[in-house]
N, C-alpha and C positions, 0 to 999 in steps of 0.2 A: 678627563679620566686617564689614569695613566694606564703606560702601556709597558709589558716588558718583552723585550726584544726577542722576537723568534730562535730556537734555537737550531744546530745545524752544523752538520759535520763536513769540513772541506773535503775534499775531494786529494788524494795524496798521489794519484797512478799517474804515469807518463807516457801512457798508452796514441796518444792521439801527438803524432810531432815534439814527444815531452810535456805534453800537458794535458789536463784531464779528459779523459773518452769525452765526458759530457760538454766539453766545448764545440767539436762537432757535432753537435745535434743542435746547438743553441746556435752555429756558424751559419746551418742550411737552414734552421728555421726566419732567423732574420734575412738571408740571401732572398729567399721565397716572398717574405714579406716585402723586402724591397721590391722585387721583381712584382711583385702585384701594384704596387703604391704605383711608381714610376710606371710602368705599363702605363697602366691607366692616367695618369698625370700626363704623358705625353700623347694623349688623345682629346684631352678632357676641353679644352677652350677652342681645338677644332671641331671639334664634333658640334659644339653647343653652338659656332658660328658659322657650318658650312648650312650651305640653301637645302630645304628639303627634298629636294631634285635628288640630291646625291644622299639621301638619308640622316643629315642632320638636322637640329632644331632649328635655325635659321634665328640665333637671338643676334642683335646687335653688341659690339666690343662692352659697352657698359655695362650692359646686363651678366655679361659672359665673363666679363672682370670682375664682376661684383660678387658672384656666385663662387668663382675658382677662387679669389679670396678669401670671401666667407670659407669656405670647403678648406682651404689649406691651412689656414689659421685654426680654424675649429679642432682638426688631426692633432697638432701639436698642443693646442691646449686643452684637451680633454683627457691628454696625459697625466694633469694634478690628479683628477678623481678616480683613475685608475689605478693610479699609485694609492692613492685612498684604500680604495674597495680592496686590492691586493694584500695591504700592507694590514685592511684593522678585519679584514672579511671571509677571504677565500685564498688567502695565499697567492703568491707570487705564476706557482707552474699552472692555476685554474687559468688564472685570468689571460695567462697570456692561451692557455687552448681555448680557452672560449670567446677570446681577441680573434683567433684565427677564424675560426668557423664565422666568425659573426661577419667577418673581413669577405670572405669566399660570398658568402652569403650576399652580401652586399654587389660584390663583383659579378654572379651571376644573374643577380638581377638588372643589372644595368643591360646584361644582355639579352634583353627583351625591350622592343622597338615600343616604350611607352614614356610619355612625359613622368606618370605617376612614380613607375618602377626607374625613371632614372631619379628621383629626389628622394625615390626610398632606397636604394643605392649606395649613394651618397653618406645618406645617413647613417647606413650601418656601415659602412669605412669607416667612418668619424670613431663612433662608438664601439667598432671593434680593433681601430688602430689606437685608442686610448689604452683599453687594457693590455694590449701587446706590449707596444714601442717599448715604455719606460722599463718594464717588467723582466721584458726577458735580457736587457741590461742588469739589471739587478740580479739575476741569477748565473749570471757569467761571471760577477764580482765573488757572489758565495762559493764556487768553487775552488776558492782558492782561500790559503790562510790569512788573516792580515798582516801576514810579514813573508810570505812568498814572493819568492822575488821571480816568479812567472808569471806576474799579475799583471801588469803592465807589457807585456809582448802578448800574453793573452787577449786582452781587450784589441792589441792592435790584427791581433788575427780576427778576430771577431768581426771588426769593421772593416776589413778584407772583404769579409760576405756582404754585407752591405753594399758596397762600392760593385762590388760582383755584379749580385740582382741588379742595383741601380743600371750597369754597363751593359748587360744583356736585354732588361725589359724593352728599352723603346724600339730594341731591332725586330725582336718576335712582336710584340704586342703593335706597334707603331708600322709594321708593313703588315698585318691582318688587317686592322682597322682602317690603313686608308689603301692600300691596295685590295681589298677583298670584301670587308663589309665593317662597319663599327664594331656593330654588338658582337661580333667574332671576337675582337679584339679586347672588349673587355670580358669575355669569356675567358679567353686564353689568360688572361690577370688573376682572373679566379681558379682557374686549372692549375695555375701558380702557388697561386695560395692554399690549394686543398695538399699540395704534393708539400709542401712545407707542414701541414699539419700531420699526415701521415707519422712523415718524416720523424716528426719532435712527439708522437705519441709511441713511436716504436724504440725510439732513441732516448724515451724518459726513464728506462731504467740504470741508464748511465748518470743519472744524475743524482743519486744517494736520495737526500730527505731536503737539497737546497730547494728553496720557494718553494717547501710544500707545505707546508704550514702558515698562516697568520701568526701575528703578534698575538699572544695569550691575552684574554682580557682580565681586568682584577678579580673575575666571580662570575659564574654563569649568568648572576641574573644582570649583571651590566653587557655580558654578550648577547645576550636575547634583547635588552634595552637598543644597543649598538645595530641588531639588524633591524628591528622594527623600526626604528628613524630611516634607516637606510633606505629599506622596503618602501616606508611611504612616501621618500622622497622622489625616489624613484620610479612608481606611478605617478606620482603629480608629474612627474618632468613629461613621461613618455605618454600622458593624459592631454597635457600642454601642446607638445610638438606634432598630435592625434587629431587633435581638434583645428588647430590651426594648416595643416598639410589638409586633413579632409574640405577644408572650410575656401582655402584656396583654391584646390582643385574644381571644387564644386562650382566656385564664384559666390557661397553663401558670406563667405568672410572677403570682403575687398583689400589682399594684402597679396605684393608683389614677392618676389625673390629678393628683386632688389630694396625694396622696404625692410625684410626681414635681415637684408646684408646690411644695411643703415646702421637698425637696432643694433646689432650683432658689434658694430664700431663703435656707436655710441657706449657698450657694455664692456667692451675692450679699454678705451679709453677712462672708463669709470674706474675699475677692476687693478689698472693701472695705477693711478690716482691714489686712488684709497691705499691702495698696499704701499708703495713707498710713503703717504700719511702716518700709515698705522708704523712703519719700520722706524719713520723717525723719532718719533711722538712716544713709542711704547718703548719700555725694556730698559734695564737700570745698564746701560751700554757703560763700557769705559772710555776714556776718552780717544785709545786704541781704538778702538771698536766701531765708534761712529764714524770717526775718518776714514777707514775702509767701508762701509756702509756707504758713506760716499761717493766713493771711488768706484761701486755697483752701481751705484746709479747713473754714473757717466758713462760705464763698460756698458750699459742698460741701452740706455739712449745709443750710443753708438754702434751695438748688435743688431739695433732695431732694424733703424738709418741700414747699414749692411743689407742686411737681411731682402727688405724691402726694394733693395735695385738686386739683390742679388737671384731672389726667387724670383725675378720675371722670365728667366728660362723658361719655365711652363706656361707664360702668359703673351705678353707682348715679344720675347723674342722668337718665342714660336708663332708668331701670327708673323714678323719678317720672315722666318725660313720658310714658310709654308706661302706666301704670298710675294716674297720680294728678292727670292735668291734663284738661283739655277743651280735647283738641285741636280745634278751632270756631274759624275768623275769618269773619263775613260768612256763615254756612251752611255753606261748604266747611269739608270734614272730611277733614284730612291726615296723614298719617301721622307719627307720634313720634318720629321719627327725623329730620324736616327739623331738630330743634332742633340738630341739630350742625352746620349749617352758620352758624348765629346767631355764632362767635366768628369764623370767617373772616372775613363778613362785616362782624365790628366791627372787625375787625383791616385791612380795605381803608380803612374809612372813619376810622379814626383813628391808623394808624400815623404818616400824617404831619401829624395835630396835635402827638401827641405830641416828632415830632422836629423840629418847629418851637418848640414851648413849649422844648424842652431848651435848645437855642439861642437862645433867645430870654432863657433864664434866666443861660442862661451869660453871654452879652454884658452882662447886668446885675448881672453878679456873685454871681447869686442858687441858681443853679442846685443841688438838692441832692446828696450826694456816691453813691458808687457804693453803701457800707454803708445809708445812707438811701434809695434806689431800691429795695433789695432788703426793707429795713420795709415800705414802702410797698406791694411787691408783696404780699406774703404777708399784712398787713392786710387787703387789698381783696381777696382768692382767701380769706380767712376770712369776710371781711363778705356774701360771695355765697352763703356756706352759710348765716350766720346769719339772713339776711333769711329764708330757708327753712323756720325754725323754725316759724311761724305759719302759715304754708301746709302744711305738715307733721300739725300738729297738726286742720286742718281737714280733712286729706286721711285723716285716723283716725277723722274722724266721717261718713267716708262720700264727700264732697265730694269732687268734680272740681275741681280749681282752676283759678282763670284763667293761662292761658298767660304773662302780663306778669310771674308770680312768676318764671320761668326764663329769661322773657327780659333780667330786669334782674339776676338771676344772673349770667349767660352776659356781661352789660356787663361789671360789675368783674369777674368773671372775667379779661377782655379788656384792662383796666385793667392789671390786675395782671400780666398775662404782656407788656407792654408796657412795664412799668416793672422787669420784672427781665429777662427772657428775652436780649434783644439787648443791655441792661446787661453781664447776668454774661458773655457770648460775649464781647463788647472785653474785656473786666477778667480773664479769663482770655487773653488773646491778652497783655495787659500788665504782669500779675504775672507769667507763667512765666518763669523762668529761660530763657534761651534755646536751653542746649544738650539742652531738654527741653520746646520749646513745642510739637511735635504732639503728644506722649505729654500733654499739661495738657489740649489740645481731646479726648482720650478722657475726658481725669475729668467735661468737661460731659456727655459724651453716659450714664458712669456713671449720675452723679446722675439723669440724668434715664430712665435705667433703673430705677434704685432707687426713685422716683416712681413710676413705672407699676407697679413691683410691689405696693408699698403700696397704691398706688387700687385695685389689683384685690383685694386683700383685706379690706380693709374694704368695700366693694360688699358682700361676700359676708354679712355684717351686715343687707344688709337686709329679709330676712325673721326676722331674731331679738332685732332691734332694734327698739323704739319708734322710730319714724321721726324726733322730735321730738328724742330724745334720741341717735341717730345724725348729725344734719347739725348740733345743739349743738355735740358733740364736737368734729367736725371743725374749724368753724367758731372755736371757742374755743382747740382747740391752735395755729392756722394766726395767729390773732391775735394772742396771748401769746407768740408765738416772734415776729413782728415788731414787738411791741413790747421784748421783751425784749431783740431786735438793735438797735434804735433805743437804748435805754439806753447799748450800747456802740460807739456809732456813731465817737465822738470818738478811742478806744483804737483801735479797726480803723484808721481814718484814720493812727495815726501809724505803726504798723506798716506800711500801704502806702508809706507813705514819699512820693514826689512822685509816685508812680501817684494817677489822681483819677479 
């Protein structure tokens, strides 16, 4: 069914820093949002692994791996179908207010001391960080014309906020929850989240008519057709996820978490499969065309690979800070969990070295290519495990280790998602084909679904694994695979063709 493009009036005033008031409203509502994600994320694999003595569920690393990667995979990919519902349904500015609430809603449910209300929690995260996330990006782009040239310093103020919330949650949320009580701590996530929705329902008149509307359909009666599939699809899903959560709970259905985190991989890996199938196989491409198509599919695979040692922050490297470091600066003794604000942090303080150094290389002709950015990342996201090794192996003879091991992790870590992260976002913005470049900005959010599911399962390794020989691993595939793409750095290049 075709579709014609929402229409929409940029935004012209320079009220806010030189650029549009309604940036600030879409600035704190993503800040909030972060701050509830991350909050809770830096809780979320303690919580599920400490003894019930101290008020957690007492599951073992597998189980607890298994879950927080299902859980963080599922966030980022159920961003396709809220971009859906927003883009053919209810507009851009519903879904991301009703992303929130459902967010909140989820967050204060976790804060009630029940196995049930933590997996319905859970849930509604998933389902209300889908309609948000993608969405309220999209309505920071409409504010602007497509030839303003505040569009781009816009966006980087935007993810300002982000990096914000991410910096601030695991200090508030991460010393309630393990100093004070859990469910506090994911309360205060969703206290987060409700102050972000205020926020963006008070602040939505600064934002004209962007994402307030859906794309028109060709005829009422194909938009009534358009919600009735939706609708039913819709209850089938929450029919499905109804029957199976009660059925579990009860023990009428014999199926685990980590069963339904299995499936969830197996579907992933289908989902995967099939779409690059379908990309090759379909579409009268030029010979342009498939070659960069290509060239996605290596940046694909390599995001993934990234992704995957990279999002163990919230999994296995948070079960070393929380179990294998001396948390101690100066006497104070803080909780395990501030170590996840350590990459926001390096990410304020050096995003714009980095995008000074780029240009800086660039004007000198020196600058290295996009296939080389992406070696580079996934070296320095290997090199953060391997320095580990040592600390690791200390941390088996009993030893607390000094916090500077994770802190200088957590740098190249930061490095590395610096030197691919906003890399591969342009270089997929400039390899897609055009008649298929939103459908390419899902395959980044893919990959890096597929990341998070992998970090959640290997996490689950770390109680059956020598420590030493679990952050080797890591460590050694993440750097073999960038060096291995550096070998074909030169073949990728020409296949891009005059994309750089």
């Amino acid at each position: 069914m075709a579709m014609r493009a929402p229409s929409f009036q940029p935004q012209v005033d320079t009220s806010f820093f030189g650029h549009p008031r309604g940036l600030a409203t879409l600035f704190f509502t993503e800040m909030w949002e972060r701050f509830s994600y991350y909050g809770m994320r830096a809780l979320l694999i303690l919580f599920m692994t400490a003894p019930l003595a101290s008020g957690g569920l007492a599951f073992d690393t597998a189980t607890a791996g298994a879950i927080y990667g299902l859980y963080t995979s599922m966030v980022y990919m159920m961003t396709l179908p809220g971009g859906w519902i927003a883009d053919r349904l209810i507009g851009q500015r519903r879904a991301v207010l009703y992303g929130g609430i459902v967010i909140a809603s989820g967050h204060f449910s976790m804060a009630f001391p029940s196995i049930a209300t933590f997996y319905l929690g859970l849930f509604l995260i998933v389902i209300g960080t889908g309609l948000l996330k993608g969405n309220v990006s999209v309505i920071v782009g409409r504010l602007y014309a497509k030839d303003d040239i505040r569009r781009d310093a816009g966006f980087s103020i935007f993810y300002m906020g982000i990096n914000t919330g991410a910096f601030i949650a695991p200090l508030v949320c991460g010393w309630l929850g393990q100093k004070v009580n859990w469910h506090i701590g994911f309360a205060a996530a969703g206290i987060g989240m409700v102050l972000g929705v205020v926020q963006y329902v008070l602040g939505s008149k600064h934002l004209g008519d962007a994402g307030l509307h859906p794309a028109p359909a060709e005829s009422p009666e194909a938009a009534a057709r358009l919600r009735n599939r939706a609708l039913t699809v819709g209850i089938v899903f929450l029919a499905v996820v109804a029957v199976l959560g009660i059925g579990a709970y009860t023990g009428s259905i014999p199926v685990t978490a980590k069963q339904i985190a299995d499936a969830a991989g197996v579907m992933l890996l289908a989902i995967v499969v099939v779409f690059f199938a379908w990309l090759l196989t379909s579409g009268n491409w030029t010979p342009e065309e498939r070659k960069r198509i290509y060239v996605i599919g290596v940046f694909f695979l390599a995001a993934a690979l990234f992704w995957s040692v990279f999002e163990q922050a919230g999994s296995s490297l948070n079960l070393f800070a929380d179990r294998n470091t001396r948390n101690v600066v100066l006497g104070f003794n803080y909780p395990s969990s501030w170590f996840q604000s350590m990459n926001s942090l390096f990410l304020i303080v050096f995003a714009p070295i980095f995008a000074w150094l780029w240009i800086r290389m660039a004007k000198a002709g020196q600058e290295p290519s996009t296939p080389a950015k992406f070696s580079f990342g996934l070296i320095l996201v290997g090199a953060g495990f391997a320095i580990l090794i040592w600390a690791a192996r200390m941390a088996e003879q009993g030893v607390q280790v000094s916090p500077m091991w994770l802190t200088v992790t957590y740098l190249l870590h930061t490095w590395g998602e610096l030197s691919l992260s906003p890399v591969g976002l342009s270089a997929m913005t400039k390899l897609a084909p055009v008649r298929i470049g939103g459908l390419m900005m899902g395959v980044w959010f893919l990959a890096t679904s597929v990341g998070n599911f992998i970090a959640g399962r290997i996490s689950g390794f770390y109680e059956s694994l020598a420590l030493p020989m679990l952050f080797g691993a890591v460590g050694f595939f993440a750097i073999a695979a960038g060096l291995l793409l550096f070998v074909f750095v030169k073949p990728i290049k020409r296949l891009m063709g005059e994309v750089h």
